[in-house]
VOMARTOR-28795 format. One line per field, with one value per residue (C-alpha): residue number from 1; x, y, z. Coordinates in steps of 0.5 Angstrom, whole numbers, plus 500, padded with zeros to 3 digits. Example, Ala and Ser with C-alpha at 12.3 -4.5 7.8 and 13.67 -1.06 7.14 Angstrom:
<vexgus>
kelum <- (1  2);
xx <- (525  527);
yy <- (491  498);
zz <- (516  514);
</vexgus>
This chain:
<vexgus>
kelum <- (1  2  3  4  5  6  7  8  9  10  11  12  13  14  15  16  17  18  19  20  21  22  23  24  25  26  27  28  29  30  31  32  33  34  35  36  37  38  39  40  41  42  43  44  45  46  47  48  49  50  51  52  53  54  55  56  57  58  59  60  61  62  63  64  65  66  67  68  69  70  71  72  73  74  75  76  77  78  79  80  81  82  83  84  85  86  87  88  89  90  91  92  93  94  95  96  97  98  99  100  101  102  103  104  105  106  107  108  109  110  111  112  113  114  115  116  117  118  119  120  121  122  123  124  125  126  127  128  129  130  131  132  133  134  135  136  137  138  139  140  141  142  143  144  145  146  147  148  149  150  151  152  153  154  155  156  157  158  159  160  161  162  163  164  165  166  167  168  169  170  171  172  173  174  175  176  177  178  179  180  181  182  183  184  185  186  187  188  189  190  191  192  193  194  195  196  197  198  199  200  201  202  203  204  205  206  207  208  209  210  211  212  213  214  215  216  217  218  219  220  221  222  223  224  225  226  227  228  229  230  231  232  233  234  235  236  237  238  239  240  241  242  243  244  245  246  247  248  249  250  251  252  253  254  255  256  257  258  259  260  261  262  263  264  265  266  267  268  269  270  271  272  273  274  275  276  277  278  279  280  281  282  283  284  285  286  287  288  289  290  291  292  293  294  295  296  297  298  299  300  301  302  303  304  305  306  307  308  309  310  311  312  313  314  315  316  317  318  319  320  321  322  323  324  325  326  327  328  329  330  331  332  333  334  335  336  337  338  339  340  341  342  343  344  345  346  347  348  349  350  351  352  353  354  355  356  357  358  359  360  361  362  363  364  365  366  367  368  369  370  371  372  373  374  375  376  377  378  379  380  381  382  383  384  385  386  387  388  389  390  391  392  393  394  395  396  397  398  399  400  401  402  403  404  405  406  407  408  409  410  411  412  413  414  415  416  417  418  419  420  421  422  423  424  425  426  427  428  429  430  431  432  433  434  435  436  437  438  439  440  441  442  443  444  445  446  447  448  449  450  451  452  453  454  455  456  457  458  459  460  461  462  463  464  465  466  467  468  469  470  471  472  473  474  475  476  477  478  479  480  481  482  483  484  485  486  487  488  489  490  491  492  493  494  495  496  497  498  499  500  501  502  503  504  505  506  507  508  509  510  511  512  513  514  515  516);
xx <- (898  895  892  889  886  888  883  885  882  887  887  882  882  877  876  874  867  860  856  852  858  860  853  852  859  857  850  854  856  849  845  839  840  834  838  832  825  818  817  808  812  809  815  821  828  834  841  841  833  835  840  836  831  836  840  834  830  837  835  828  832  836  831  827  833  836  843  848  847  839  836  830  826  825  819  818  817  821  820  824  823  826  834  831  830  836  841  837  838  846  846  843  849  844  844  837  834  831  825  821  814  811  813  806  806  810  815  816  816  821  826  824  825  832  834  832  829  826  823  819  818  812  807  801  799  803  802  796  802  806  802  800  808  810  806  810  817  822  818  816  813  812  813  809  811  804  798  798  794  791  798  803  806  807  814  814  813  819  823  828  833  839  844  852  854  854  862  862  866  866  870  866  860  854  850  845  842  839  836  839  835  836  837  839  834  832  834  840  842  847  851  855  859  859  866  863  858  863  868  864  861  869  870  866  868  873  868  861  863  858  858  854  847  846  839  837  831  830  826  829  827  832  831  835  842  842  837  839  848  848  842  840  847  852  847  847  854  856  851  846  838  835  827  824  818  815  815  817  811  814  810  811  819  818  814  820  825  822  820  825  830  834  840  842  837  838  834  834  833  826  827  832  827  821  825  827  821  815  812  810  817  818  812  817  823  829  835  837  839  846  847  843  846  844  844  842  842  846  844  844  849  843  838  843  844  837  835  842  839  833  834  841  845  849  847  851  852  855  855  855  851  849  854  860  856  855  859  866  865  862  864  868  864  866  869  863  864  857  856  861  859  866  873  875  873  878  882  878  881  878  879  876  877  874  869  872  879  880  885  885  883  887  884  879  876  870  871  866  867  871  872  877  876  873  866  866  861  863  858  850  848  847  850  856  856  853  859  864  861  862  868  874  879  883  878  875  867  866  860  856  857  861  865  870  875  877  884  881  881  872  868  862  858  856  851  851  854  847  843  846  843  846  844  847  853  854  852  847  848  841  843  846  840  836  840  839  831  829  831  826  821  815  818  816  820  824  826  830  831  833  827  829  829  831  834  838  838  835  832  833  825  823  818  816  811  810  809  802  798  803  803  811  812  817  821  820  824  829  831  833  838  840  843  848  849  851  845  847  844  838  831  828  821  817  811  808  805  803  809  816  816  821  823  823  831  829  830  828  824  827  823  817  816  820  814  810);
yy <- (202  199  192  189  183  180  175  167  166  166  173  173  177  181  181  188  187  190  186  183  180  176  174  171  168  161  163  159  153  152  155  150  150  153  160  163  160  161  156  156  154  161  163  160  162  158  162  162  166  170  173  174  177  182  185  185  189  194  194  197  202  205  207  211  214  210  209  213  217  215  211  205  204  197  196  188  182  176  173  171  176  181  179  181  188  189  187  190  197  196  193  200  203  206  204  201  203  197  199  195  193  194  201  206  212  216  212  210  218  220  214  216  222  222  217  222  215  217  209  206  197  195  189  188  188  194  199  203  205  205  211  215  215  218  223  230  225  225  218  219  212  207  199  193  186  184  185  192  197  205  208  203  200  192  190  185  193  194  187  191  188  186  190  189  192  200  202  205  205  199  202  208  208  206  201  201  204  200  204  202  201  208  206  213  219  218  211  213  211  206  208  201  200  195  193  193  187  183  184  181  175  173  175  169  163  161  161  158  152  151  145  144  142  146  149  155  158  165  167  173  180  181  189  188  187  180  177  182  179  173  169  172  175  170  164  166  168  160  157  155  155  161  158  165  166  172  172  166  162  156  151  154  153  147  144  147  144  138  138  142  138  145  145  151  155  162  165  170  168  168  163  158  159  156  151  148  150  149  141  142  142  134  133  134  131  136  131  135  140  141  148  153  159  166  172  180  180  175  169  165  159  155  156  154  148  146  148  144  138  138  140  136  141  145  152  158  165  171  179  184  191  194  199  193  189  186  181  182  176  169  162  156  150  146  151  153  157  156  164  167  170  166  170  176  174  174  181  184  187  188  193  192  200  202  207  212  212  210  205  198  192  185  178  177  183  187  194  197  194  197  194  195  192  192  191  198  203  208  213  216  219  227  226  227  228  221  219  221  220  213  212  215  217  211  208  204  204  204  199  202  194  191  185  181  177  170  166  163  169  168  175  175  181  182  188  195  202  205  199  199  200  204  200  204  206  198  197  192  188  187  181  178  178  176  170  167  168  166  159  159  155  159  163  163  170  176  183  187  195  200  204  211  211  216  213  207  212  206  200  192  191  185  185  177  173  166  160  157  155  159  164  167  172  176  171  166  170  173  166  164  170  169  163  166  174  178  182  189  185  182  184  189  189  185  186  180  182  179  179  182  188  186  189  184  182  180  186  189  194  197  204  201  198  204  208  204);
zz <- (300  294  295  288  287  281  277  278  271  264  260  254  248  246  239  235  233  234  239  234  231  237  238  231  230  230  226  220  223  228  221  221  230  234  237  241  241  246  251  249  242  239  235  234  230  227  227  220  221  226  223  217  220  224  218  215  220  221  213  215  220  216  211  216  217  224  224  228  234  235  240  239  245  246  251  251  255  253  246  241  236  242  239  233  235  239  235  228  233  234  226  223  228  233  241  244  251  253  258  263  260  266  267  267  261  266  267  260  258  263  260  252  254  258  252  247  243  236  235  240  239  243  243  243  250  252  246  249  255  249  246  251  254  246  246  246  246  240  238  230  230  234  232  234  234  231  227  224  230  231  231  230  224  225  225  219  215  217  214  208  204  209  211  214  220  219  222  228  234  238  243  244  240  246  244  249  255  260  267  273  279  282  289  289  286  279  275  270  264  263  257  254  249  243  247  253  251  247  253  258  254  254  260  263  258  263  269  265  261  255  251  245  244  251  251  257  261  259  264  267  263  257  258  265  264  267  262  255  257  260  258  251  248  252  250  243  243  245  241  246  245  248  251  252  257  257  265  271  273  277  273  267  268  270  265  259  263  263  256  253  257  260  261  265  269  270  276  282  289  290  284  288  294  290  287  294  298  293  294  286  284  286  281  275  272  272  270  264  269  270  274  277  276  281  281  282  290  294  296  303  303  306  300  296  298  299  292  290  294  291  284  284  279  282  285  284  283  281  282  277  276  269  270  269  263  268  270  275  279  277  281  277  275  279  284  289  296  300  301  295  289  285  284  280  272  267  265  271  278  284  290  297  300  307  306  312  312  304  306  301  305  305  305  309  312  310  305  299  293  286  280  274  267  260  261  266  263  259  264  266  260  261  268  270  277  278  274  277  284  281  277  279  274  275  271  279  278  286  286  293  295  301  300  303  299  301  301  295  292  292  293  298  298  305  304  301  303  304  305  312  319  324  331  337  333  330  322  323  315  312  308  314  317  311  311  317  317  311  314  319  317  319  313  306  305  309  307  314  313  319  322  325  333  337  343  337  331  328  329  325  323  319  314  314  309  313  311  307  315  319  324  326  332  334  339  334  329  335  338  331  330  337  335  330  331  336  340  336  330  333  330  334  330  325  321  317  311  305  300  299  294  289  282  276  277  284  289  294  293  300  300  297  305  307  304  309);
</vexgus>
């Protein structure tokens, strides 16, 4: 039988419209309102300016011959001129790949390549990377945000006569192709459409509740899908002012939200960590804040509970992946469950399937994760094999996630399908274990993976950085885990190490210490 689970929250319209539309909506009646501005005070732009300078620049697009069916790279920290280059891609009528700026040449070309991108946009500190990766790639030009250099035009070359939304298919015309994290093989390209976009920012109206004069930290990575939909598209879409960085530094986020008086705080776990460990964070006043919003990776209930208390706003999560645009689930304000990532968001619905019998799961018990709604992706560019092995024909995407729904109908995810360890025939959950551990306060942080063993086929290993001035043993760690588990999930290993590998997003990067 089929158990599905409805979203609690009211069915929105999606309006027909390209993603930009929805994104400028209220650019007349916010003109002179700051839309999107750096933290160092380097760039700033009012609604009324951003959307000149986007069409304007979809103006220089299409007369290089960019419009339908052409893909632009955009290789970027966060800066506010990043908004321009994306919504000016979509404009022209083209799609953007937005790749990580950190990447090396290899890794760039690979991406370009896949995308088959004829333009890549760039800074300054990136552009020799940026060079090197279009060599021998479908790229004519590459564009730099900045003075004119060796190689690259400036992006102020390409500012034309403005243009109108050039018609394509909102429903089926990609307007943008992030990589996912490729947890499995080569990263994909996540094929999503206009529709998609302008669904999702929709989908969590009635979860995350704007006012006006509201002003966000941008600090999480616009070319990840977290950072480019919930913090620059929704932000923008709801009329909140965008205050970029170009990468999270503690003190840095501390001094804007003082200074610009933030109102929500958009951050990862090793984020909610630092605001409730580090001494620093009493030095500044965080008043303006109202909510902290988490997400990318689950976040234990005590964590969040400590940051809430320290910060005092409210500490909340939600789930999603870039092949769901990304949010399928988000907590209500005012609704938090400690634990949960929220319920189901509007015009979504939620399957929770054991993986061995394929049976649907009800209310409380534990099964891999599948959504159905409008922000799923169209598809992996150039690969149909993994597209089918992820969204079925009934339009499930099957998210490799294991979860639980409670009575309130709140979502938990409590580990992924292959992230699992095999203890003596028990599935041992990572991040069940991480949760507790990091509570310890010997440690500062913790990541737990299987290793291979003969006798238990593998064995629960965690990879500890301790505290400033402590040292943390083995015992320690396992009378601590004792207290709260079963013996099959006790931590069999540990190794101490300088710091967790983790992807801009806030990952573990599990086959980087597996590789150890």
């Amino acid at each position: 039988m089929t158990i599905i689970h409805s979203s609690p929250l009211p069915v929105v319209e999606i309006p027909d419209v390209s993603i930009t539309m929805h994104v400028l909506r209220r650019a007349g009646e916010l003109a002179n309102r700051i839309a999107i501005q750096d933290a160092a005070g380097n760039s700033s732009y009012t609604f009324a300016e951003l959307s000149n300078a986007i069409h304007s620049f979809a103006g220089g697009l299409q007369g290089r011959g960019f419009g339908p069916g052409k893909v632009l790279g955009l290789m970027a920290p966060n800066i506010p001129e990043y908004a321009i280059i994306f919504h000016g891609a979509a404009v022209a009528g083209g799609a953007v790949t937005t790749i990580n700026p950190t990447y090396g040449a290899g890794e760039v070309r690979f991406q370009l390549e896949d995308a088959g991108a004829s333009i890549l946009v760039t800074v300054p500190m990136f552009l020799a990377t940026a060079l090197e990766a279009a060599e021998g790639t479908d790229v004519t030009e590459v564009i730099v945000i900045g003075p004119a250099a060796d190689g690259a035009t400036p992006l102020s070359d390409l500012m034309d006569e403005p243009i109108q939304q050039v018609p394509v298919d909102y429903a089926n015309d990609v307007v943008v192709l992030p990589y996912s994290s490729g947890t499995t093989g080569l990263p994909k390209g996540v094929m999503l459409t206009h529709r998609n976009l302008v669904a999702n920012i929709e989908q969590c109206k009635h979860a995350i509740l704007y006012t006006d004069d509201e002003v966000a930290l941008a600090a999480l990575p616009f070319f990840h899908i977290y950072g480019m939909q919930v913090l620059m598209n929704g932000l923008l879409a709801n009329g909140v002012t965008v205050v970029t960085m170009p990468r999270f530094d503690m003190i840095e986020a501390l001094e804007a939200v003082q200074n610009f008086k933030i109102t929500r705080f958009f951050a990862v776990p090793p984020i909610i960590l630092g605001l409730a460990k580090a001494p620093i964070v009493a030095d500044y006043d965080l008043s303006s804040v109202k909510q902290i919003f988490s997400g990318a990776a689950p976040l234990g209930a005590e964590l969040a509970d400590e940051a809430s208390t320290r910060v005092g706003a409210e500490v909340v999560q939600g789930y999603g992946m870039t092949e769901m645009s990304p949010v399928s689930h988000c907590t209500v304000e005012g609704d938090f469950r400690p634990g949960t990532c929220g319920v189901t968001v509007s015009n979504t619905e939620t399957r929770i399937v054991d993986p061995g019998s394929g049976e649907d799961q009800g209310v409380g018990e534990r099964g891999e994760l599948w959504v159905r709604g409008p922000q799923v992706m169209k598809g992996y560019l150039n690969n149909p094999h993994a597209t089918a092995e992820t969204l079925d024909a009934d339009g499930w995407l099957h998210t490799g996630d294991v979860a639980i729904v409670d009575e309130h109908g709140h979502v938990s995810i409590v580990d992924r399908l292959k992230e699992l360890i095999k203890y003596k025939g028990f599935q041992v959950p990572p991040a069940e274990l991480e949760a507790i551990i990091i509570t310890h306060p010997k440690v500062a942080d913790v990541a737990v993976l299987g290793v291979p063993d003969d006798e238990a086929g593998e064995l629960p290993k965690a990879y500890v950085v301790a505290a400033p001035g402590q040292t943390i043993t083995l015992e320690e760690i396992q009378e601590l885990v004792g207290e709260h588990l079963v013996n099959y999930k006790q931590i069999r290993l540990l190794e101490v190490i300088d710091a967790i590998p983790k992807s801009a997003a806030g990952k573990i990067l599990r086959r980087q210490l597996r590789d150890r």
